[in-house]
C-alpha positions as CSV (number, residue, x, y, z in Angstrom):
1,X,44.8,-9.7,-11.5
2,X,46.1,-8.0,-8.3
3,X,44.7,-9.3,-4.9
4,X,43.5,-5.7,-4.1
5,X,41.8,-5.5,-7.7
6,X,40.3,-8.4,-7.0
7,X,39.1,-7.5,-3.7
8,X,38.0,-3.8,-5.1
9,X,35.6,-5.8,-7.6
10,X,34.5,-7.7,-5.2
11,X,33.3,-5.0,-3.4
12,X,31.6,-3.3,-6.5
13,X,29.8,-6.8,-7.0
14,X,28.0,-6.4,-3.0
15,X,27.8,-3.0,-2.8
16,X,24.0,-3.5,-3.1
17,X,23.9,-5.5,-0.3
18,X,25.5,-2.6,1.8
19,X,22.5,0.2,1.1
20,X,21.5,2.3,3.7
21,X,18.2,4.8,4.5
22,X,20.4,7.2,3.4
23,X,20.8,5.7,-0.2
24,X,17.4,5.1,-1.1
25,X,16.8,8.1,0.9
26,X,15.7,9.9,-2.3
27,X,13.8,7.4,-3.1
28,X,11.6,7.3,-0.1
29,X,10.6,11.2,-0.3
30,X,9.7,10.6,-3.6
31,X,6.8,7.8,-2.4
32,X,6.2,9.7,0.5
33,X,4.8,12.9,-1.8
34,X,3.5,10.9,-4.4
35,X,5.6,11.7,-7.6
36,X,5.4,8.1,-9.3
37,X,6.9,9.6,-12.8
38,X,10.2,10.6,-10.9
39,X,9.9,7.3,-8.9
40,X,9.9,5.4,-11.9
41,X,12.9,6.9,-13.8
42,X,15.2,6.6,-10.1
43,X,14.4,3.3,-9.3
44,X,15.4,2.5,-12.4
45,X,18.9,3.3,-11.7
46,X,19.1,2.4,-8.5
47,X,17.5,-1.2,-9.1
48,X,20.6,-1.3,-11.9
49,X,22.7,-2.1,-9.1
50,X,21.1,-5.7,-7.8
51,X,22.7,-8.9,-9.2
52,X,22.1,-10.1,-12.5
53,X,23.7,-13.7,-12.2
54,X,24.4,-16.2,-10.0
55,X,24.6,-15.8,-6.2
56,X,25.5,-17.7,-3.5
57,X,23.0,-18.7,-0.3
58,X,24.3,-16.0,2.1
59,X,23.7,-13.1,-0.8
60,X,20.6,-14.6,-1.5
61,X,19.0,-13.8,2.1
62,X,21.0,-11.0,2.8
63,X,19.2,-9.9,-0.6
64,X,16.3,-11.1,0.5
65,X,16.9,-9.0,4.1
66,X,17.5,-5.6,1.9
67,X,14.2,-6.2,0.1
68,X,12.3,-6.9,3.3
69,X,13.8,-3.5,4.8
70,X,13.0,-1.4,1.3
71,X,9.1,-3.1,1.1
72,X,9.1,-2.0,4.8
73,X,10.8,1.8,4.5
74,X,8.3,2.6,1.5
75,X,5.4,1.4,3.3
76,X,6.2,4.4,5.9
77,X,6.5,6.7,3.4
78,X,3.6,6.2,2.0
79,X,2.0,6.0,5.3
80,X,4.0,9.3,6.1
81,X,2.1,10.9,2.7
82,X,-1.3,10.1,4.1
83,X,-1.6,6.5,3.1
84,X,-4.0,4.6,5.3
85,X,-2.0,2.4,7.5
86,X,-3.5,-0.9,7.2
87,X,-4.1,-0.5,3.3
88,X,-0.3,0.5,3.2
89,X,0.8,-2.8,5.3
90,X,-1.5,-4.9,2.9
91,X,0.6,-3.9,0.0
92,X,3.7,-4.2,2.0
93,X,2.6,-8.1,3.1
94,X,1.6,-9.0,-0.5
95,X,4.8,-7.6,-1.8
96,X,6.9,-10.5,0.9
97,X,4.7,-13.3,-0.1
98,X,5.4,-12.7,-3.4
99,X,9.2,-12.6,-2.0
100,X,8.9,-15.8,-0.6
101,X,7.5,-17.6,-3.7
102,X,10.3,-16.2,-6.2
103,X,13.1,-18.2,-6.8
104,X,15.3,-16.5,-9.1
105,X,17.4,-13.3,-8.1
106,X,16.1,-11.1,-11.2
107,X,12.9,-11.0,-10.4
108,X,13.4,-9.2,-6.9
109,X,13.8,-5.8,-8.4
110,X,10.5,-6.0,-10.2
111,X,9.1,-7.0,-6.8
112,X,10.7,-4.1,-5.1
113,X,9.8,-2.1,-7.8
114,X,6.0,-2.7,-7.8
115,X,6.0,-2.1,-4.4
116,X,7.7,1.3,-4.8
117,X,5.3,2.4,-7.3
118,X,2.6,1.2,-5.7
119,X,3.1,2.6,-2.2
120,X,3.5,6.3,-4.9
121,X,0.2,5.7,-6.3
122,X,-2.0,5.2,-3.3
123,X,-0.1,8.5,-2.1
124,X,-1.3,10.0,-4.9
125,X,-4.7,9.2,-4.9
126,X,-4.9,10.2,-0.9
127,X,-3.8,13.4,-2.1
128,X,-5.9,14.0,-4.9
129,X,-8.9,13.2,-2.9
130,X,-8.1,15.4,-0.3
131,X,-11.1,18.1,-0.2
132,X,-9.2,20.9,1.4
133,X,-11.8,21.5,4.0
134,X,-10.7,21.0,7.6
135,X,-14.2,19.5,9.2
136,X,-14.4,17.2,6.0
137,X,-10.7,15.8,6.1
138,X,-11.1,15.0,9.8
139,X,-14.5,13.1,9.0
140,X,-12.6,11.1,6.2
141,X,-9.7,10.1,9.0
142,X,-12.4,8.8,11.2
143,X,-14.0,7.1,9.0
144,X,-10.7,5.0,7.5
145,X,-9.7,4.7,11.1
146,X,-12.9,2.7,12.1
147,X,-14.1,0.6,9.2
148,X,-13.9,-2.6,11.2
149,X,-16.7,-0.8,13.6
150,X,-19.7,0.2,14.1
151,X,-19.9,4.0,13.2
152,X,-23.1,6.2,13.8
153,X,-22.8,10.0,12.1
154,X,-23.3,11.5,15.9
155,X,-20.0,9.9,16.6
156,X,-18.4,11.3,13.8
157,X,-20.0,14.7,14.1
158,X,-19.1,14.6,17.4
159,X,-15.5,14.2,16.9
160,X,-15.0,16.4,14.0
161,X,-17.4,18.9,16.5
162,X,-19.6,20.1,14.2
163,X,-23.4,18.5,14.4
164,X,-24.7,15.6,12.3
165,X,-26.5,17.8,9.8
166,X,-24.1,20.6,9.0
167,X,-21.3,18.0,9.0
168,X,-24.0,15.5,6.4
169,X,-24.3,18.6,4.1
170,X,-20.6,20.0,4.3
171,X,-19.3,16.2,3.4
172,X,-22.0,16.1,0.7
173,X,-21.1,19.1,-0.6
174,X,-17.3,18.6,-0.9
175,X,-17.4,14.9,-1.6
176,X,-20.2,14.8,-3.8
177,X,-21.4,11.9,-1.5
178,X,-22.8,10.7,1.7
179,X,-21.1,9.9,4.5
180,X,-22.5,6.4,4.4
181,X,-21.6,5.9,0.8
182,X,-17.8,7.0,1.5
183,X,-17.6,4.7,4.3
184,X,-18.8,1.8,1.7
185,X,-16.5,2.4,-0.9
186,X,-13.8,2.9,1.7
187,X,-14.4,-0.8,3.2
188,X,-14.9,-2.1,-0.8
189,X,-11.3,-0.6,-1.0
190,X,-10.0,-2.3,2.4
191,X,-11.5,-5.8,1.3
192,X,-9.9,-5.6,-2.2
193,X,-6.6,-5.1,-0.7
194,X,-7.7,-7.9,2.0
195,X,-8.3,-10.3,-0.8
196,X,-5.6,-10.1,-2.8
197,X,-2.8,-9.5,0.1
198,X,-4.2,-12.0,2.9
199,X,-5.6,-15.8,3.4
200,X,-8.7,-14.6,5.2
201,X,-11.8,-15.9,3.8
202,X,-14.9,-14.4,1.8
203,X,-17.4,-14.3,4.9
204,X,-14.8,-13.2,7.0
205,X,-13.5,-10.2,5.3
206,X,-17.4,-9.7,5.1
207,X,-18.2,-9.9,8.6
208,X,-14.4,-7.5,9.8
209,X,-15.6,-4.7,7.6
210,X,-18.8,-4.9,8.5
211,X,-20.9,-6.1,5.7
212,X,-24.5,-7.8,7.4
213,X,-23.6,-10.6,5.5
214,X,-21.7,-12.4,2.6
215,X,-24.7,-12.2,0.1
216,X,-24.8,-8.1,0.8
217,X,-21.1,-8.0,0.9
218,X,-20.6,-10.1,-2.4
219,X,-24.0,-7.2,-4.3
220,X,-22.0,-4.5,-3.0
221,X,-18.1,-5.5,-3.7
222,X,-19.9,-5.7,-7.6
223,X,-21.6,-2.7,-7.7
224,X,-18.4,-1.0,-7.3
225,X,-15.8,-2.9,-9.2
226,X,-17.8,-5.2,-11.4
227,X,-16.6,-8.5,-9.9
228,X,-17.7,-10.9,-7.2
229,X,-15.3,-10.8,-4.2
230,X,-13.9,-14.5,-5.5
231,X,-13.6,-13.2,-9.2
232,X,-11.1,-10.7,-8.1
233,X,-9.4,-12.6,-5.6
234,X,-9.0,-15.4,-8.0
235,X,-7.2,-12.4,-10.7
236,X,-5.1,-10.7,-8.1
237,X,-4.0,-12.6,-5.3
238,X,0.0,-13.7,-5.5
């Protein structure tokens, strides 16, 4: 074999280490407006193109440095398509401690992968919970934004800038809930990601979102997903 057929497979063999935004540029649009189908098929191509065999050290953390930077580029599109930022870095930070405990190569695309999807999915689901009303959108962003405070309705009527009763019955009537009751499910949501992604404990996940305590936290994490806070940690931590 010829030096510069050597050197030309050589080059095939690392291009994957040599990706750009640009490449997985595609890729990122597609988790940034949510089409997890598409998503699916591309990264299955694209993923084609990570090693298979052996590899020596230096691939293995420049691998390691390209999966960091992909985790990280489709957490910003997803936080770009609406995704709540600190639910989208929780997926991100679970997706690199599972990087850190994997010790073969061919499991890294799965990782990335997962991730990917992921990061598509919560997109989704912003968008499909999106009520279309202007007054009740701008409620929803305040409340995600301050689910480790203290939040009284004035203070969300008076930012949206409508007053507390019109703004109770408008988020009623387009969410088919109360403002109270969104804000509980949205901090069940935020602990489940907590619990799975991060070594913070039970009673202080509790007390960050807000819960009065660990015995109300642990009735109300139930009620919505059928499980004590430990019971799914215990099935969904990595």
């Amino acid at each position: 074999m010829s030096e510069t057929v050597h050197q030309k497979l050589l080059d095939s063999e690392e291009s994957y280490l040599n990706t750009t935004f640009w490449d997985v540029h595609p890729l990122f649009l597609l988790v940034q407006n949510g089409e997890t189908a598409q998503l699916k098929n591309q990264l299955h191509v694209q993923l084609e193109k990570f090693p298979a065999g052996r590899i020596t050290r230096d691939e293995r953390k420049q691998l390691e440095y390209l999966t960091v930077s992909l985790v990280n580029t489709f957490m910003i599109a997803a936080i770009q398509g609406g995704v709540y930022p600190p639910e989208a870095n929780a997926v991100a930070d679970q997706a690199l401690r599972r990087l850190s405990q994997h010790k073969s190569v061919t499991e890294i695309p799965t990782l990335v992968s997962e991730a990917a999807l992921r990061f598509s999915e919560m997109v989704k689901l912003t968008r499909d919970r999106d009520t279309g009303n202007v007054h009740v959108e701008k409620a929803r962003h305040y409340l995600s934004d301050h689910l480790t405070q203290e939040i009284r309705t004035e203070d969300i009527a008076k930012a949206v800038g409508l007053s507390p009763y019109h703004l109770s019955r408008l988020f009623k009537t387009h969410t088919g809930m109360t403002m109270r009751e969104y804000l509980i499910r949205e901090r069940v949501e935020a602990a489940k990601q907590l619990l799975a992604a991060t070594d913070r404990t039970i009673p202080q996940i509790a007390s960050l979102l807000r819960f009065c305590d660990q015995s109300y936290f642990t009735m109300v994490f139930r009620k919505h997903t059928g499980q004590t806070p430990g019971e799914y940690r215990n099935k969904n931590i990595r």
